[in-house]
C-alpha positions in Angstrom: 0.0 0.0 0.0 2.7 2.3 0.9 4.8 1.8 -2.0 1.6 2.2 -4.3 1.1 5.6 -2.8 4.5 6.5 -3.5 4.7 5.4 -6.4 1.6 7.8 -7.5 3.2 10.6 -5.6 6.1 10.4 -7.5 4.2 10.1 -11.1 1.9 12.6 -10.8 3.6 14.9 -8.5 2.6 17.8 -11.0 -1.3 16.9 -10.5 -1.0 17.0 -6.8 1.0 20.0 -6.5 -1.2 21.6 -9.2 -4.8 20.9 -6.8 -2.8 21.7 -3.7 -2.2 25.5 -5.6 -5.5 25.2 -6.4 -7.5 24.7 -3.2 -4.6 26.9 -1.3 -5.4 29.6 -3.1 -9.2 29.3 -3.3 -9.4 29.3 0.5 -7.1 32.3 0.8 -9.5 34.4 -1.4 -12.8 32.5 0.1 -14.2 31.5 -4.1 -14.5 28.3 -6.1 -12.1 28.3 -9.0 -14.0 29.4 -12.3 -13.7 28.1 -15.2 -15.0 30.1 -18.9 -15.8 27.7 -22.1 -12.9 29.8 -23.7 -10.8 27.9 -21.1 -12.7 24.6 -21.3 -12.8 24.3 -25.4 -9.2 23.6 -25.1 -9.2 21.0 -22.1 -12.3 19.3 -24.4 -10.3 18.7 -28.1 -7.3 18.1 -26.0 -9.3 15.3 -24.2 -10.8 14.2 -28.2 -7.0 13.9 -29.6 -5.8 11.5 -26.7 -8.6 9.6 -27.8 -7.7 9.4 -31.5 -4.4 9.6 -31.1 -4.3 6.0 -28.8 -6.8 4.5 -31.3 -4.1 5.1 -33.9 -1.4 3.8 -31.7 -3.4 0.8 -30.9 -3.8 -0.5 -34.2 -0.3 -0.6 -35.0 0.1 1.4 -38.4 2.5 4.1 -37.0 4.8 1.1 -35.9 4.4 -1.1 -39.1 4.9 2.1 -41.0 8.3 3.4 -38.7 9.5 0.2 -39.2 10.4 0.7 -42.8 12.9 3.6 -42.1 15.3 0.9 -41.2 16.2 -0.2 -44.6 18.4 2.1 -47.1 21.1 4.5 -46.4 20.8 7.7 -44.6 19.5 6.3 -41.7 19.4 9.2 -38.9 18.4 11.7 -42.2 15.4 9.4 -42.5 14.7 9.5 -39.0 14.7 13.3 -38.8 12.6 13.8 -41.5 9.9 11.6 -40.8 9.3 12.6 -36.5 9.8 15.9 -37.9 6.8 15.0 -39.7 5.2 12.8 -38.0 5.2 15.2 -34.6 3.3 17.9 -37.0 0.4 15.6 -37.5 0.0 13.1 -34.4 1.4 15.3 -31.5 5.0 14.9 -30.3 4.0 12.6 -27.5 2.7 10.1 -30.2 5.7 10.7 -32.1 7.9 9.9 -29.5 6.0 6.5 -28.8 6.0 5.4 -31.9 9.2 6.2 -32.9 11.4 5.7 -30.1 10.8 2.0 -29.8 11.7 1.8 -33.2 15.0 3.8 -33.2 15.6 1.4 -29.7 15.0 -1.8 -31.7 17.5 -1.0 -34.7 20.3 -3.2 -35.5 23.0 -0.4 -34.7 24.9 0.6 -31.7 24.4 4.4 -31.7 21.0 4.5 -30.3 21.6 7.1 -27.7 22.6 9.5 -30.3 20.2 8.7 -32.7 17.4 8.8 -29.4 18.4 12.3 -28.1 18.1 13.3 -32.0 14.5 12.3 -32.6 13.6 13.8 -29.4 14.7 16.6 -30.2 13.4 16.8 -33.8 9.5 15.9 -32.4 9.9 19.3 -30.1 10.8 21.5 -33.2 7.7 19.1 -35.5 5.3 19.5 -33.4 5.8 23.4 -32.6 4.9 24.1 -35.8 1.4 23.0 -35.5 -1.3 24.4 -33.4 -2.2 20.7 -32.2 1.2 19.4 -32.3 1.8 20.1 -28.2 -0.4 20.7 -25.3 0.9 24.4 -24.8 0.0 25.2 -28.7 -3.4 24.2 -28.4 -4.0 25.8 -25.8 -2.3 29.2 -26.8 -3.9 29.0 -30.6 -7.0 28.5 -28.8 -6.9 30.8 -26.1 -5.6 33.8 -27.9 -8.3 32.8 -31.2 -5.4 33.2 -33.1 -5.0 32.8 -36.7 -3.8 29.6 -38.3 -1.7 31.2 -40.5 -0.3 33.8 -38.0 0.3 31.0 -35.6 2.2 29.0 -38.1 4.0 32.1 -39.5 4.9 33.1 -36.3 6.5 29.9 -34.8 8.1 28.6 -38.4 11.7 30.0 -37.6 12.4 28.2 -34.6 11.0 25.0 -36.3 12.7 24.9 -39.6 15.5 26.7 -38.2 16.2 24.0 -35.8 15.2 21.4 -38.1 17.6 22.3 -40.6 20.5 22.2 -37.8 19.0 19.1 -36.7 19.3 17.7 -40.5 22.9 18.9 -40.3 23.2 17.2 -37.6 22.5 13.6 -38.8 24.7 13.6 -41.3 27.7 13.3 -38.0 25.7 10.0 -36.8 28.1 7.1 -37.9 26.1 4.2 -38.1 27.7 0.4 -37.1 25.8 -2.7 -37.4 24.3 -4.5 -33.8 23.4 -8.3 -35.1 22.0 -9.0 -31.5 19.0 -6.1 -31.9 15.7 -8.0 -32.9 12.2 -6.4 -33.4 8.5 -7.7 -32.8 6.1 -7.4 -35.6 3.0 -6.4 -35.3 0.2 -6.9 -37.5 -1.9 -3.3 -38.3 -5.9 -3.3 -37.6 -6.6 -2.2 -40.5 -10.5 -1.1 -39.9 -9.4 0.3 -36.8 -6.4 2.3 -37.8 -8.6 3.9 -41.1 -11.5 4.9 -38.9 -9.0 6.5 -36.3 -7.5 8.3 -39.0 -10.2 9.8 -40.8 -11.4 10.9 -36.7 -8.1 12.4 -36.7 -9.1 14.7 -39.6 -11.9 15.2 -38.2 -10.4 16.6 -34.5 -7.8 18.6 -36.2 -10.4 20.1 -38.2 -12.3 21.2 -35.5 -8.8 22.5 -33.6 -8.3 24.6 -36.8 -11.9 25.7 -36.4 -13.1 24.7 -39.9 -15.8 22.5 -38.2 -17.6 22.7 -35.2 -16.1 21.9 -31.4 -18.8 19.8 -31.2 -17.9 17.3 -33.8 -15.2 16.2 -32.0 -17.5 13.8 -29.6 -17.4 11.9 -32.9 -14.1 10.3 -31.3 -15.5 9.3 -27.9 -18.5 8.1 -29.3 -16.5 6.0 -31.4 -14.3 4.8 -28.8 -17.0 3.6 -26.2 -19.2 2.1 -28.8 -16.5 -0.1 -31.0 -12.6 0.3 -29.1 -13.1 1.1 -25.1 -9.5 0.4 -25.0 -8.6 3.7 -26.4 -10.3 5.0 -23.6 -7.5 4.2 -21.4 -5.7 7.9 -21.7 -3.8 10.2 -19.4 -6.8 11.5 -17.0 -4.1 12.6 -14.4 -2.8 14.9 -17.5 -6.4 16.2 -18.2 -7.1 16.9 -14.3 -3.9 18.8 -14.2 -4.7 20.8 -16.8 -8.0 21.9 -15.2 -6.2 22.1 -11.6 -3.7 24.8 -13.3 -6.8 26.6 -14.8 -8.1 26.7 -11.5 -4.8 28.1 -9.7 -3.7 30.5 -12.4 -7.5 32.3 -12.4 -7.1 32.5 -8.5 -3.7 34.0 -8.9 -4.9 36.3 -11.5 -7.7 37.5 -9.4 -4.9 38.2 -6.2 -2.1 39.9 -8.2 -3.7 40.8 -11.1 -1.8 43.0 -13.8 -0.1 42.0 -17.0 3.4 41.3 -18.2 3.9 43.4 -21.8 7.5 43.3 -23.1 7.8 40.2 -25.4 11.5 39.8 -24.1 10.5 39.5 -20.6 7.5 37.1 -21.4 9.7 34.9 -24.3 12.5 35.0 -20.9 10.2 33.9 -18.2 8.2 31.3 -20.2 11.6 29.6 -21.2 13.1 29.7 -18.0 9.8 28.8 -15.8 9.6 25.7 -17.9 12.7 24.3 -16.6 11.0 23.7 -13.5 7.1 23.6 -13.9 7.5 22.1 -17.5 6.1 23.9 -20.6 2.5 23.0 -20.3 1.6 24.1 -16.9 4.1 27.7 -17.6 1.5 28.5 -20.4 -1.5 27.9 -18.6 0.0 30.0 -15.8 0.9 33.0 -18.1 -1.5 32.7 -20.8 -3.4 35.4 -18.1 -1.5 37.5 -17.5 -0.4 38.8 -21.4 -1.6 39.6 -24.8 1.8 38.8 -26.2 0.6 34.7 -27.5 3.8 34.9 -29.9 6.2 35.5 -27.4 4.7 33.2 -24.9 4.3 30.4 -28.0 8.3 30.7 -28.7 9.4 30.8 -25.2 7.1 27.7 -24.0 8.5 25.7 -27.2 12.3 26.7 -26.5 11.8 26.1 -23.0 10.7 22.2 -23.9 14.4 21.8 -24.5 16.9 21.2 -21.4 16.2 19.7 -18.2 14.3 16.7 -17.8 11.0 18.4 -16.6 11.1 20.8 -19.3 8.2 18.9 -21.4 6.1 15.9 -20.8 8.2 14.9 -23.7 11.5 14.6 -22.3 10.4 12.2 -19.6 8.3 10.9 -22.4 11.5 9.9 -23.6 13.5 8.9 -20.4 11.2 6.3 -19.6 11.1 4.8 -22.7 14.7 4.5 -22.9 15.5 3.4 -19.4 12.5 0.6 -20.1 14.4 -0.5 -23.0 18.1 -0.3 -21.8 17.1 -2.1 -18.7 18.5 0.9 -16.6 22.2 0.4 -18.3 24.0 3.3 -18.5 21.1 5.3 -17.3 23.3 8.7 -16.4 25.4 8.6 -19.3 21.9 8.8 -21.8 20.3 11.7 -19.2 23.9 13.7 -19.3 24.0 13.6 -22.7 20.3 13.9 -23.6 20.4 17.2 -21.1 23.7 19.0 -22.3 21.8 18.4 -25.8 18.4 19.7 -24.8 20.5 23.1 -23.9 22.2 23.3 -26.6 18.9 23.6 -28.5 17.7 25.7 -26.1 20.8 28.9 -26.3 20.4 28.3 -30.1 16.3 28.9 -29.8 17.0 31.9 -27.5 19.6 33.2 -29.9 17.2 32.5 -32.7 14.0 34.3 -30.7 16.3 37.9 -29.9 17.7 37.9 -33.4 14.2 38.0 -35.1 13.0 40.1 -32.2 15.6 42.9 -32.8 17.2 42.6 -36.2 
């Protein structure tokens, strides 16, 4: 009993800290937390994605498909190019677990480097898009921004890192590893069409060419004909709402607003370090008008430390489960001193468009 209770302390730390915040704060100014549907719309598609997005990882095309990459030349190029993708379309924690137990099952010996570079590559994919992370959606849907403005305005850090990142492969020596085998999976084919066209359907809705409401299509689907792709991160989803919660009681006791882009771009990056990306934009996203700086500064910040992004321990766990905790520090040193790497070059990049 006691090690199940630590063990859910120590996984979702964030959640409980979040409704501790939460309910501290709500006593202090003697309210409930309220919550808008302009807050809510984004906590409801985010909830419709996880949906689609385990349907499609359930039936087993992304896996059959990332399998493919391992034959030809150009390995790590391949690999690049295809999360880079791939994050832009399914979200950069689907990304990540699909193609990270493919990159950890190929017959070579680099996988570390080649690891830390997909990683990488799925922050900069999925920046681009306004459903490609948590922090987007919520920012593109927040602010009502403009698809086009959104994707204008974040496109330099993401091909700008991308191309680096591309440069970058080209470095990755590969040599063969004869003892790495791979299960194969067969792909449900009814089940990974149907998830795909509700996919289109979601995103369509996120982009706000249909309706919010046609995205219950998804959890319809799901408890009528695959309840297993019900099985989704709730804790994420409560967090989310427990941050909502905290940052409207905070905005309601210090009120005010933060209005040089440097200073929000600064503090979103930094913040995320420690709170992570997700819960630094649902904390800031009230107190500024300034959704360009705050959308650059909560995608840099997803690079460096290991509770930068969901996506870096996303990626930590996979590995450890697949190295069988072998040379553990080594991968995290590396993987960090990366991660901030791509974090001075995404400041540098941010303050050069800012003021040249």
């Amino acid at each position: 009993m006691g090690r199940t209770i630590g063990n859910f302390i120590r996984r979702e730390w964030l959640l409980l800290l979040s409704l501790v915040g939460m309910v501290a704060t709500s006593c202090y100014l003697k309210v409930l937390p309220a919550y808008t549907p302009k807050e809510l719309v984004p906590i409801f598609l985010l909830f419709s994605l996880f949906i689609v997005i385990k349907g499609v990882e359930n039936s087993n095309l992304l896996l059959k498909t990332a399998a493919t990459l391992e034959h030809g030349s150009f390995l790590p190029l391949k690999l690049v190019l295809i999360t880079f993708v791939l994050s832009m379309i399914v979200t950069i924690d689907v990304a990540l677990v699909t193609m990270l137990p493919i990159v950890l099952a190929l017959k070579v010996k680099q996988k570390e480097n080649l690891t830390i570079l997909v990683a990488l590559t799925a922050h900069v994919g999925a920046a681009l898009t306004p459903f490609g992370t948590p922090q987007n959606l919520f920012i593109y849907s927040f602010y009502n921004v403009d698809t086009t403005a959104f994707i204008q305005a974040i496109a330099p850090f993401s091909l700008g890192m991308l191309a680096i990142f591309l440069i970058a492969s080209f470095f990755i020596k590969l040599t063969s590893d004869v003892s790495a085998t791979r299960e194969e999976l067969p792909v449900h084919k009814t089940l990974a069409f149907s998830y795909l066209f509700l996919l289109v359907v979601v995103v369509l809705a996120v982009l706000r060419i249909l309706p919010v409401w046609v995205a219950l299509s998804s959890m319809l689907f799901a408890l009528l004909f695959d309840q297993k792709s019900l099985k989704i991160d709730y804790a994420l989803l409560l967090t989310f709402l427990a941050f909502l919660g905290l940052t409207g009681n905070i905005k309601m006791m210090i009120g005010g607003m933060i209005h040089h882009p440097g200073h929000i771009f600064t503090l979103s990056s930094v913040m995320s370090q420690f709170i992570s990306n997700v819960p630094t934009t649902l904390l800031l996203n009230k107190f500024t008008t300034q959704w360009e700086a705050l959308l650059w500064g909560t995608n840099v910040g997803g690079f460096g430390s290991l509770m930068a992004a969901l996506a870096n321990l996303i990626t930590y766990k996979i590995y450890i489960s697949y190295s069988d905790g072998k040379h553990t520090g080594r991968f995290v040193f590396k993987f960090v001193a990366a991660g901030y790497l791509a974090f001075a070059i995404g400041f540098a990049l941010f303050f050069s468009i800012q003021y040249f």
